[in-house]
C-alpha positions as CSV (number, residue, x, y, z in Angstrom):
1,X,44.9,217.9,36.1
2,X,43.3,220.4,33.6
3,X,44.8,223.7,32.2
4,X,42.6,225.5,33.6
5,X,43.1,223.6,37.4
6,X,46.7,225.0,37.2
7,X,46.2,228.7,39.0
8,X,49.4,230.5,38.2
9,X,48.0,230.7,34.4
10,X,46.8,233.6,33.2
11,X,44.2,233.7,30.5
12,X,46.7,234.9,27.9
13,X,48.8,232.1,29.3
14,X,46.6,229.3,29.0
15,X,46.0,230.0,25.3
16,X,49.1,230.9,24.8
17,X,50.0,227.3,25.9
18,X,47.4,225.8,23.7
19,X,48.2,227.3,21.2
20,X,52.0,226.5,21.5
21,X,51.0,222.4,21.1
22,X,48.9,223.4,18.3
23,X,51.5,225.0,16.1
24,X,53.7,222.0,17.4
25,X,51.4,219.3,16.0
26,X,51.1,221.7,12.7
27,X,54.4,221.9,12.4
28,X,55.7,218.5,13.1
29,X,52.8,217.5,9.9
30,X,54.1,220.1,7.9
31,X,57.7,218.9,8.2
32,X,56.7,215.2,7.4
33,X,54.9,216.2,4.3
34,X,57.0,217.9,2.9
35,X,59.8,215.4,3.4
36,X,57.6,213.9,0.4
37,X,57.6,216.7,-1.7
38,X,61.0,216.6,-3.0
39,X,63.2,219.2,-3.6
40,X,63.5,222.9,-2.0
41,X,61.5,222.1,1.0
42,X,64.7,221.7,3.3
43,X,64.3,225.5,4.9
44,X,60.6,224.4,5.5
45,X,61.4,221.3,7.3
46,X,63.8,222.9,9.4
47,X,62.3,225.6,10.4
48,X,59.4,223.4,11.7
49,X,60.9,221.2,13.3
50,X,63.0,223.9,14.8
51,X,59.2,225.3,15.6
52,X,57.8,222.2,17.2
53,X,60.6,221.9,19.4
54,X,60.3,225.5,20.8
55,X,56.6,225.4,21.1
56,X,56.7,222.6,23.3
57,X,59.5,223.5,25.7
58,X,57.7,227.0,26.1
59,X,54.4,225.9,26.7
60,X,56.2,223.6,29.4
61,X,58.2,226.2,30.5
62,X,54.7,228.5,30.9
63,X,53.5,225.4,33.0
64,X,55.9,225.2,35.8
65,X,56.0,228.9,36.0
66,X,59.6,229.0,34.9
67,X,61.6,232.1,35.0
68,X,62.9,232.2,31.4
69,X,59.5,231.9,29.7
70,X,59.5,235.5,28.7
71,X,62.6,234.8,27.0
72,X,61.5,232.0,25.5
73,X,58.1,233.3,24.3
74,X,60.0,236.3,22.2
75,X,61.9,233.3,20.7
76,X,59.0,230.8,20.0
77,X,56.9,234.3,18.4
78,X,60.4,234.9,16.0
79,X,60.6,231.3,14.9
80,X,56.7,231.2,14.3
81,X,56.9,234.3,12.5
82,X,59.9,232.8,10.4
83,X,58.5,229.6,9.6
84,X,55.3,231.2,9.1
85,X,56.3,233.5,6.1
86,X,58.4,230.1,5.0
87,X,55.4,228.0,4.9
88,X,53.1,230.6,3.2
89,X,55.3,230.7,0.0
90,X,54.4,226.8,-1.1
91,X,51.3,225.8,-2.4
92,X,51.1,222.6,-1.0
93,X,47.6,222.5,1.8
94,X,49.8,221.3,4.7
95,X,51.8,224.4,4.8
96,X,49.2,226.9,3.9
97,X,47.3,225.0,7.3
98,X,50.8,225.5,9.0
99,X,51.4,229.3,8.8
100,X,47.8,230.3,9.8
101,X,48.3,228.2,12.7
102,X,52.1,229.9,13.6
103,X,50.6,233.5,13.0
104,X,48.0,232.8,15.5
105,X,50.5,231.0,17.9
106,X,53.6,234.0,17.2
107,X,50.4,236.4,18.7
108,X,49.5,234.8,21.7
109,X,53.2,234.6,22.3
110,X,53.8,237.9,21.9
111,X,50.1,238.9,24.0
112,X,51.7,236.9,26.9
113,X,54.7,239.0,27.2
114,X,52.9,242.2,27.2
């Protein structure tokens, strides 16, 4: 079944939900490239993976019109926003790709809540 065949979604919901696997895919990149680049990307790799994971239980959360998705939206918008500003101190392509994908994914987090 589509996204959009699921009626309990609202618009800010469904996008929100896209964009939740999005950052997830971004993230879970990020974090294997920059297992490569050596040193002082631990905080990095963390905080995606720590990302990816709470993207995609919120977005299935979101799905089956779960009672705690609120909650778990304010958290999945914090960790984007954390791993975001993380990501957007290297140089390296794969995280500069990775926060502009969590800012856009910590908004339609927080636009779903409101």
């Amino acid at each position: 079944m589509a996204l959009s065949e699921i009626d309990h979604l609202s618009d800010e919901q469904r996008n929100c939900i896209d964009n939740c696997f999005e950052a997830a895919q971004a993230c879970e990149w990020c974090a294997d490239e920059c297992a490569g680049e050596g040193e002082g990307m631990a905080r990095c790799i963390r905080l995606c993976r720590d990302v990816a994971d709470l993207t995609t239980q919120h977005a299935r959360f979101m799905a089956r019109n779960s009672n705690y998705s609120e909650q778990l939206a304010e958290a999945c918008a914090g960790a984007c926003e954390e791993c975001a500003e993380e990501c957007s101190q290297h140089d390296h392509d794969h995280c500069q790709v990775c926060a502009d994908v969590l800012e856009e994914c910590a908004e339609s987090c927080r636009a779903m809540m409101a």
